[in-house]
N, C-alpha and C positions, 0 to 999 in steps of 0.2 A: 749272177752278180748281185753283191748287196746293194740295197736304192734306204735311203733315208727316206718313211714317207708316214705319215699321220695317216689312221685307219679307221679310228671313231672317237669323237669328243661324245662322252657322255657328259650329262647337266647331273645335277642333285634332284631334281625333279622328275627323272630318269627318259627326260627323252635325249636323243642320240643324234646327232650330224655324223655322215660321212663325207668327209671332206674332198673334193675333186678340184681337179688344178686351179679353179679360180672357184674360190665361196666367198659371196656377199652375205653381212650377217645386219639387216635393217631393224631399225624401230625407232622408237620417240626418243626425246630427249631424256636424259638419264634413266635411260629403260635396263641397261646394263652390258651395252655391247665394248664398250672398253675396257669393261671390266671381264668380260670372256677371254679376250687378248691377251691382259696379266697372267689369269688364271693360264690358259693354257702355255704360255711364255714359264710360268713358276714349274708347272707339273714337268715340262721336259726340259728345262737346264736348272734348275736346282735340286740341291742336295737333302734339305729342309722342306719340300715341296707344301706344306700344311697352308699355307693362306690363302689358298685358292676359296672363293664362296662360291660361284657357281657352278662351276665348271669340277665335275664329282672323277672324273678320269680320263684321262688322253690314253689311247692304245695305238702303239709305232711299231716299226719297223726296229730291230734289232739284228745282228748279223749272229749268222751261226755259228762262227768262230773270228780267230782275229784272222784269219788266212785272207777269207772273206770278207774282213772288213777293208785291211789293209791295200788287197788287189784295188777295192774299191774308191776309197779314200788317201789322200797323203795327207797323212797326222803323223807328225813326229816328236817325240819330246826333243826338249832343247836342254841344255846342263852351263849352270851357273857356273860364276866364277868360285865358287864355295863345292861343287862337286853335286850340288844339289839339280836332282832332273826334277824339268816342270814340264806340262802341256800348256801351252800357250794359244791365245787366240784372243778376238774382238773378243767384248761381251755381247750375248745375244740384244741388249738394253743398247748398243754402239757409243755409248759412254764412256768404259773404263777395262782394262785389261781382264781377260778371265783365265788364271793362272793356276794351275792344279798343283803340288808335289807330288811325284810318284817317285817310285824306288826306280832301280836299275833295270830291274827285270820284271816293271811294268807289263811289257806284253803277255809273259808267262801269270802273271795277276788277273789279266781279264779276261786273257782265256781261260782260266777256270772259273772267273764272276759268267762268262757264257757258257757256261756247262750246264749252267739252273737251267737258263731261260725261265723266270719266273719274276713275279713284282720284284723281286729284290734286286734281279739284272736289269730291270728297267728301269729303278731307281739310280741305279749305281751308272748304269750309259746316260742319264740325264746329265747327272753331276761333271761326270769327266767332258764326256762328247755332245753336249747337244747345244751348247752355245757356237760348235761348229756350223750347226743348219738351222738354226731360230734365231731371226732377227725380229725383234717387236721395235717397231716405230709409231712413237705415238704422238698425238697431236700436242703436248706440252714441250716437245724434245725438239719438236721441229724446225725451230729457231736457232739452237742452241748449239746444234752437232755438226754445222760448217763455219762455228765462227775461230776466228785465230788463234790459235792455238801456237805450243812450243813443241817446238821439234824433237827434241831428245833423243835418246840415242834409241834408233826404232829399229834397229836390225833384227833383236831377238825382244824388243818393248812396245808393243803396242798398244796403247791406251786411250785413243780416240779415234775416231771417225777417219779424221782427217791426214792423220800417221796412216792410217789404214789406207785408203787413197794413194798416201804417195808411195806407196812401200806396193803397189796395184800395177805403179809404172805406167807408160804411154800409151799402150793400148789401151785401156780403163779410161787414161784421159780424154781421147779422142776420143771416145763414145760419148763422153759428158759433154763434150766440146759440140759432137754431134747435134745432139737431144738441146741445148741451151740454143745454139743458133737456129734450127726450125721454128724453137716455141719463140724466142725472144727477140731472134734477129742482133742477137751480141754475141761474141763472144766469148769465154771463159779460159783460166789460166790458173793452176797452183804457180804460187809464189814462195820459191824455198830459199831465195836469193840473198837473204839477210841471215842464213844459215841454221840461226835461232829458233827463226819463224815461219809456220805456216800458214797459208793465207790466200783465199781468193780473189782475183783482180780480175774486173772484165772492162770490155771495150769491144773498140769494131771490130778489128780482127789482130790474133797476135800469132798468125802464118811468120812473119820475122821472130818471133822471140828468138832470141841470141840464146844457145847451148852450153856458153857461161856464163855460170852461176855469177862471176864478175862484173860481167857486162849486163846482166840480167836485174843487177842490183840498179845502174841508172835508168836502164828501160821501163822500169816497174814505176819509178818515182812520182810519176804523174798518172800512174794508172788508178781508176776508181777501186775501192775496198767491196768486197760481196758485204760485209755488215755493215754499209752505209748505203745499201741502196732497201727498196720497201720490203714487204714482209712476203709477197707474190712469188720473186723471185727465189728469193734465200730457201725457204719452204720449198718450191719445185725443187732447186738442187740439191737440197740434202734429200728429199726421196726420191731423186735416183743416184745418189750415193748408196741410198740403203737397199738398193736394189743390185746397184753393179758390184760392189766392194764386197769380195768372198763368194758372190754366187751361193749365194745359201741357198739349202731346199726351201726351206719355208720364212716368208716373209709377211708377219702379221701389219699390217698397214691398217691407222688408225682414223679416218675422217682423212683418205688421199684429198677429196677436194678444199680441205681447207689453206685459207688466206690464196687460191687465186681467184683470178676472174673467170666468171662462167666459160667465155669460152675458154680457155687455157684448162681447164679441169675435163674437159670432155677427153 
């Protein structure tokens, strides 16, 4: 069975990491370890790959075929209201949609882009598939990718973090709900009850929230806003948003301990 999985990060300087389920990558301050993260974030989900500086090659996992991948994975295109097919998904960056065209008989196109197996099928699976299993979370974004957002219509549009989430459904939220009350001792809640908008509200415990969306709209009113409370919290939740949201293979994490408190970072 096919596994998505990074095999060796060469540098330009030609030394080489193999990467294993958890790599810590240290040094001094702007020694250039975020900028590895970019780099290898560029080389496996874009098309353009060129602006990488340090990081000279990523070499992954590809599938043999699409039989292969497909058993593996569910990726599907979706088809506009215009007739036009796209692959859809988060962007690997959890900012903004990453939306492919492809024709109809797509699958018969990349089974033969998998016939090379060569740089060109590696390029070409960056572009379409790898914002499927590369999420880069960086310490600039941290603030930024749980705050309120508009709802829009997200059945086949997803364009933030936070659509992504709710579009993740209750189990996903319960895990968040989880992980917020051990470290915090609050509880946490998306608020979709203004229909418009999404948005996190915590407090002591929201075991009652009301199942409509109706009723849900008075219970919220007096609940606290996650972007009005300090920088500790908000930062915890959105990375493990970018942790639970998709399940990606790989998850580049940029300076995890920043903005909390020592203990809370351990």
């Amino acid at each position: 069975m096919y596994k998505y999985k990074l095999n060796l990060i060469t540098f330009k300087d030609g030394q080489t990491i193999d990467p294993k389920k958890l790599t810590v990558i240290v040094g001094a301050n702007n020694c250039g370890k975020s900028r590895i993260l970019k780099d290898i974030k560029s080389i496996t989900t874009e098309k353009n790959n060129n602006n990488a500086i340090i990081v000279n090659d990523v070499n992954f996992t590809i599938p043999v075929n699409m039989s292969e991948f497909q058993n593996s994975y569910s990726i599907q295109s979706i088809k506009d209201a215009n007739g036009q097919m796209y692959i859809k998904t988060l962007s690997a960056d959890l900012s903004k949609p990453h939306n492919i065209p492809v024709g109809i008989d797509w699958e018969t196109t990349f089974e033969n882009v998998l016939k090379k197996q060569d740089k060109s099928t590696m390029n070409q699976f960056s572009y379409w598939f790898g914002s499927f299993f590369i999420s880069l979370f960086l310490t600039e974004d941290r603030l930024k990718l749980t705050k309120e957002t508009e709802s829009s219509d997200i059945r086949d549009n997803i364009s933030n973090l936070l659509q992504a989430f709710y579009k993740e459904g209750k189990i996903t939220e319960n895990k968040l709900r989880e992980v917020v009350k051990k470290t915090f001792q609050i509880d946490i809640a998306l608020d979709y009850s203004s229909l418009r908008k999404l948005l996190f509200r915590i407090g002591n415990n929201f075991d009652d929230l009301p199942s409509d969306t109706r009723e849900q709209l008075l219970y919220f009113k007096d609940k606290e806003k996650l972007d009005e409370q300090g920088d500790g919290i908000r930062s915890f939740v959105a990375t493990i948003l970018a942790i639970l949201v998709g399940q990606k293979s790989i998850l580049l994490l940029d300076e995890p301990e920043s903005f909390l408190h020592p203990p809370t970072s351990l």
